[in-house]
C-alpha positions in Angstrom: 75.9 88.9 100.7 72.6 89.7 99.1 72.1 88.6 95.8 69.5 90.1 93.3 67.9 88.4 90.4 66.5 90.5 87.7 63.3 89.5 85.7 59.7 88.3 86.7 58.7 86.0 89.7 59.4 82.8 89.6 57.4 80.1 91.5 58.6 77.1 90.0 61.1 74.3 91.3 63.2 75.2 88.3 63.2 79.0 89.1 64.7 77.7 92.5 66.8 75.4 91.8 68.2 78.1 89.6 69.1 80.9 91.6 70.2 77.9 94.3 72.7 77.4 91.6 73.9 81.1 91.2 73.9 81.5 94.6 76.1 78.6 95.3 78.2 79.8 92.4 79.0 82.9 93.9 79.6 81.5 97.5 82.6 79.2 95.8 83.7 82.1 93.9 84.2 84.1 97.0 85.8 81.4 98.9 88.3 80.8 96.7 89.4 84.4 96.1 92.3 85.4 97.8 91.9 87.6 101.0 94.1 90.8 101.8 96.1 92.6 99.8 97.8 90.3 97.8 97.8 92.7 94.5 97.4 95.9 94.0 95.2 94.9 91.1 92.6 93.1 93.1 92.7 96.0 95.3 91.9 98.7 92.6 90.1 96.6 90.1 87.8 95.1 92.0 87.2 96.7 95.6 87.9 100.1 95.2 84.8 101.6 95.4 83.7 99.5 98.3 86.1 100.4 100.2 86.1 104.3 99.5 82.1 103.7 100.3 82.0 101.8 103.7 85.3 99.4 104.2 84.7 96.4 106.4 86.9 95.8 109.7 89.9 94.0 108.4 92.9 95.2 106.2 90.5 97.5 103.5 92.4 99.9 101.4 90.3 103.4 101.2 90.9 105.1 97.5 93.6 107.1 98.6 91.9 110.0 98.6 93.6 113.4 100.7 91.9 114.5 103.6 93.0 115.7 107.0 92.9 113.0 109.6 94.1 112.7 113.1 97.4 110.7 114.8 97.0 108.8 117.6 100.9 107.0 119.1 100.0 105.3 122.4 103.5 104.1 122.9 104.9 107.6 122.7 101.7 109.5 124.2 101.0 111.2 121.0 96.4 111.3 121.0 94.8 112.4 118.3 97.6 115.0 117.0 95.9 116.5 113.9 97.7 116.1 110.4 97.0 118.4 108.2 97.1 117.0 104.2 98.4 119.7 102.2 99.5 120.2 98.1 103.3 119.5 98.1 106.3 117.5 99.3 108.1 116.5 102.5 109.3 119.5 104.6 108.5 121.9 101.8 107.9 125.4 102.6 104.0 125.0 102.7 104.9 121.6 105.2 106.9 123.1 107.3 104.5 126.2 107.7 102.0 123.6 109.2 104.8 121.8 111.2 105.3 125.4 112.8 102.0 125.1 114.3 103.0 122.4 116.2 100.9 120.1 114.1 101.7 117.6 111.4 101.7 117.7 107.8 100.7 114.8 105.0 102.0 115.7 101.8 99.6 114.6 98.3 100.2 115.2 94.7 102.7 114.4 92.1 105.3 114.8 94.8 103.4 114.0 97.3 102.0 110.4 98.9 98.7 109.0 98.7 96.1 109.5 101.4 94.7 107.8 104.6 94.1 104.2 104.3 95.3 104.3 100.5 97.4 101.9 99.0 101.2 103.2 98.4 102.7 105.5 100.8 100.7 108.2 103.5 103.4 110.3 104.7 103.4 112.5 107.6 106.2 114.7 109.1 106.1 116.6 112.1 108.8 118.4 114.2 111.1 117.3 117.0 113.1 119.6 118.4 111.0 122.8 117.6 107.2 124.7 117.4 106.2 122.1 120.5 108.3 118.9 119.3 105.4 116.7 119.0 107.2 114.1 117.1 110.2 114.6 119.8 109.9 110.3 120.9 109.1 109.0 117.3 112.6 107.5 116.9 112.1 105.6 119.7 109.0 103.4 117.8 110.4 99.8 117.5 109.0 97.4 114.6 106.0 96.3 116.3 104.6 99.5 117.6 101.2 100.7 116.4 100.0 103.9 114.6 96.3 105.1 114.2 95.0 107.0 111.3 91.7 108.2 112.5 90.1 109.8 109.3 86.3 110.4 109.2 84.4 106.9 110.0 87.4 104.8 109.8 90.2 104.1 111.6 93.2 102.9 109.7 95.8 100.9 112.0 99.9 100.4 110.6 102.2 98.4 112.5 106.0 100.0 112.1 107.8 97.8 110.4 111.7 99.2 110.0 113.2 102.4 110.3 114.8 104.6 107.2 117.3 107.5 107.4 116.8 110.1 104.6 119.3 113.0 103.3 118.2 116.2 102.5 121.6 116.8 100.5 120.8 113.4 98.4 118.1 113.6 95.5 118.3 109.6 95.5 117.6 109.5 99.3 114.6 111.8 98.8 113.2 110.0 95.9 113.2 106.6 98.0 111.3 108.5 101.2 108.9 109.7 98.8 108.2 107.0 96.4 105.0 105.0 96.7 106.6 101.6 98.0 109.1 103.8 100.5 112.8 103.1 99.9 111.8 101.7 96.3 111.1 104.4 93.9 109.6 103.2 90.5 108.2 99.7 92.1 104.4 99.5 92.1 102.7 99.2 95.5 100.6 96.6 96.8 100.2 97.6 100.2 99.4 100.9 102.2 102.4 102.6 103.7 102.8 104.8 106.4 106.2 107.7 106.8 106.0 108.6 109.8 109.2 111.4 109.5 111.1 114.2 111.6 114.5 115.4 112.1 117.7 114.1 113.3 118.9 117.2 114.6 120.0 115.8 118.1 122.1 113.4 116.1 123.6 115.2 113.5 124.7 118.0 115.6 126.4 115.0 118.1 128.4 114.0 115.0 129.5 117.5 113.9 126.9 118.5 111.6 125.3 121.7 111.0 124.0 121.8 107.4 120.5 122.8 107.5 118.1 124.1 104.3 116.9 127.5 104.1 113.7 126.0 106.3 115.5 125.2 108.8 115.7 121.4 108.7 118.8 119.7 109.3 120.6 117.4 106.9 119.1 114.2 107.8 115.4 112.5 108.8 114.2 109.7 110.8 111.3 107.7 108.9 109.6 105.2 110.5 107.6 102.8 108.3 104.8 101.5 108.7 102.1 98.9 106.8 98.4 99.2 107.2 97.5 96.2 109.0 93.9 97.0 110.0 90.4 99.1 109.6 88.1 99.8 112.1 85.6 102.1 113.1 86.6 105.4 114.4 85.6 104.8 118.1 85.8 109.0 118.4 83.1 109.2 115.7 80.1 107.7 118.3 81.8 109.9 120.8 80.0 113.3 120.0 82.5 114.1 117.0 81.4 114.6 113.6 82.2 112.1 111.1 83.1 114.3 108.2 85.5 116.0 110.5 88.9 114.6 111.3 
């Protein structure tokens, strides 16, 4: 780290042994600061804008912001699915207009979740059994398995962590898919988050069930959850691809 001292030059001994002193200052300041995300506070207060301008390789939180960004599931052969972020909530009828392209959608908003990289919960559904069924293996994902984010310069890398099932028939169930700590509405987040959703439609019709909204979807969703474990460069980026593309 560079440090910069205002003022005139200073030749003298004293002037050294000065900024010496700073310098040393901040080194056991840094040292004794805790590393990774052990508040949400430490995250927004004091490295947001860092991160949102160049985050280092490590677990960095971006700010959050929406922005479309691509999905990359070795361990189910998704690469480089495009997710497109959107205005809304889960499996609205803007969402599921993008899921009918065989593509995913990211939800952002009041309803909505935050966006790649961002502390709280980045949400992406997809279809299974319809429009291409790109999320068709997704249940499959046991805790352990990786997901990549690739979103402009960055790649953002969550390890799934537990599965959820959510209710389209229960208001409760939706509030916990969508709230920013996922199964915990109204608790602040100190982590980023990853829904990785789609339907259980093979299931529910196995046990009888039928119910489906007026989009379509049946009664019942299989999230995956995930936590943002890592940032790295997007290797596509110095491939030929554009950074400000995702």
């Amino acid at each position: 780290m560079q440090f910069t001292f205002s003022g005139g030059r200073d030749t003298s001994w004293g002037g050294a042994r000065v900024a010496i002193g700073l310098a040393a200052t901040a080194a056991i300041a840094l040292a004794s600061a805790p590393v990774g995300p052990a508040s949400a506070q430490s995250v927004t207060s004091h490295a947001t804008t860092a991160v949102a301008a160049a985050p280092r390789p490590g677990v960095e939180y971006s700010d959050g912001t929406p922005r479309n960004a691509r999905l990359t599931i070795p361990k189910v052969r998704i690469h480089r699915l495009p997710v497109i972020a959107y205005r809304g909530k889960t499996d609205d009828a803007p969402g599921t207009r993008i899921q009918n392209r065989g593509i995913a959608a990211s939800p952002y908003g009041p309803h909505g979740g935050t966006g790649p990289g961002g502390v709280g919960n980045y949400q992406v559904t997809a279809h299974r059994t319809s429009h291409g069924g790109v999320f068709r293996h997704t249940p499959s994902l046991k805790n352990g398995a990786l997901l990549y984010i690739d979103a402009g310069q960055w790649r953002y890398v969550y390890k799934v962590i537990k599965t959820r099932w959510v209710s389209f028939r229960s208001a409760k169930s939706l509030r916990e898919q969508r709230a920013p700590v996922p199964g915990k509405p109204g608790k602040k987040p100190t982590r980023g988050y990853l829904t990785l959703s789609t339907c259980a439609t093979p299931e529910d019709r196995a046990a009888g069930n039928f119910w489906t909204d007026r989009f379509g979807n049946p009664e019942h969703r299989i999230d995956k959850i995930g936590v943002l474990v890592k940032v790295v460069e997007n290797p596509h980026v110095h491939r030929g691809h554009r950074a400000g593309l995702y």
